[in-house]
C-alpha positions as CSV (number, residue, x, y, z in Angstrom):
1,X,-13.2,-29.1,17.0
2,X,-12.8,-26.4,14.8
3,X,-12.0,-22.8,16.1
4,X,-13.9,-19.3,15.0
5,X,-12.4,-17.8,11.6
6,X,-11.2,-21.0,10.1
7,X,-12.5,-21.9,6.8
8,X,-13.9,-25.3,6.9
9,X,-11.6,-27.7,4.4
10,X,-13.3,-30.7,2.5
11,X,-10.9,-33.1,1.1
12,X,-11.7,-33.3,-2.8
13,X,-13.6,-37.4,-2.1
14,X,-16.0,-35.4,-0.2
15,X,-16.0,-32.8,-2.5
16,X,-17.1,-35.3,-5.4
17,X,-19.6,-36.7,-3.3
18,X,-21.1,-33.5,-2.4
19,X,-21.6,-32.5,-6.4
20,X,-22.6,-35.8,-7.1
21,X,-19.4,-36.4,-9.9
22,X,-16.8,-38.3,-10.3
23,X,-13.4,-37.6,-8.9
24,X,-12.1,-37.2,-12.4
25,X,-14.5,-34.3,-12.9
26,X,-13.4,-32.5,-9.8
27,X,-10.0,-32.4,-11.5
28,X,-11.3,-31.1,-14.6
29,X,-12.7,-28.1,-12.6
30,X,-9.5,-27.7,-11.1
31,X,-7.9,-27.8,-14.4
32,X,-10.2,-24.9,-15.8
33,X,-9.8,-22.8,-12.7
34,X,-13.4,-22.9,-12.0
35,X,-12.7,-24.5,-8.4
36,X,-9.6,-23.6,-6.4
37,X,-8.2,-25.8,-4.0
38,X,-5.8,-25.2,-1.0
39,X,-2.8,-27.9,-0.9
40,X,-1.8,-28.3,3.1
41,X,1.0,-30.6,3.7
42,X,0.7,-32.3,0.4
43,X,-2.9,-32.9,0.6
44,X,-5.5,-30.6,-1.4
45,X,-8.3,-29.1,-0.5
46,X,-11.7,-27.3,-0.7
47,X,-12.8,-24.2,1.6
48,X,-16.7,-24.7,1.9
49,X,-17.1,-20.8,1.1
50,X,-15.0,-21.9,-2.2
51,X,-17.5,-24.8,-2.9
52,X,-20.5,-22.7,-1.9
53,X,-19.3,-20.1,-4.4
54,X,-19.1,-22.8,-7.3
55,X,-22.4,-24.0,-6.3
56,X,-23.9,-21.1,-6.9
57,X,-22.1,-20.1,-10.2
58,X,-22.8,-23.6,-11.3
59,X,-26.7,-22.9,-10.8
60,X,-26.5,-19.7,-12.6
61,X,-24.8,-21.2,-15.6
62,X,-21.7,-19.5,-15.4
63,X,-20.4,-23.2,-16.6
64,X,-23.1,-24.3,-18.9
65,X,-21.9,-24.7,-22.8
66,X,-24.2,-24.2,-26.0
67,X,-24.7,-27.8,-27.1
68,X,-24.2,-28.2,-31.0
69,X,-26.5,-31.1,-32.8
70,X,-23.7,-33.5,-34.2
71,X,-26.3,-33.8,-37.5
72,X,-26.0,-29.5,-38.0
73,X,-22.3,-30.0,-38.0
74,X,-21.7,-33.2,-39.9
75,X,-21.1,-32.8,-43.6
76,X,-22.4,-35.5,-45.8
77,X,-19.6,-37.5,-48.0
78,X,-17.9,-36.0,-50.4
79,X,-19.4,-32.3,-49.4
80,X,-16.5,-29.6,-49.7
């Protein structure tokens, strides 16, 4: 039962699930601070309002990169 005032915590499988990515990924976003993550007792985390807040910045593009065309980047041989 959870009592009034408590965040609700997702352990970070359930997490993974929920954004439909590998666990792997879920510790990249930890690793660029884009999702915080409460460690209890040893074991981490994810508040739902946390979560909820990535969601949303994540469907704003607050996370989306300008994708470069390998062929505008790549000189031909011998090019300086």
């Amino acid at each position: 039962m959870r009592r009034r005032g408590r965040p609700r915590l997702l352990r970070l499988p359930a997490v993974a699930d929920t954004l439909d990515v590998d666990r792997s990924t879920i510790w990249r976003y930890r690793r660029r601070d884009w999702l915080p993550v409460v460690n209890v007792n040893g074991k981490l985390f994810v508040t739902q309002t946390e979560l909820d807040q990535f969601i949303r910045r994540a469907k704003r593009g607050d996370f989306a990169r300008r994708i470069i065309s390998p062929r505008l980047t790549r000189q031909p041989m011998g090019a300086s």
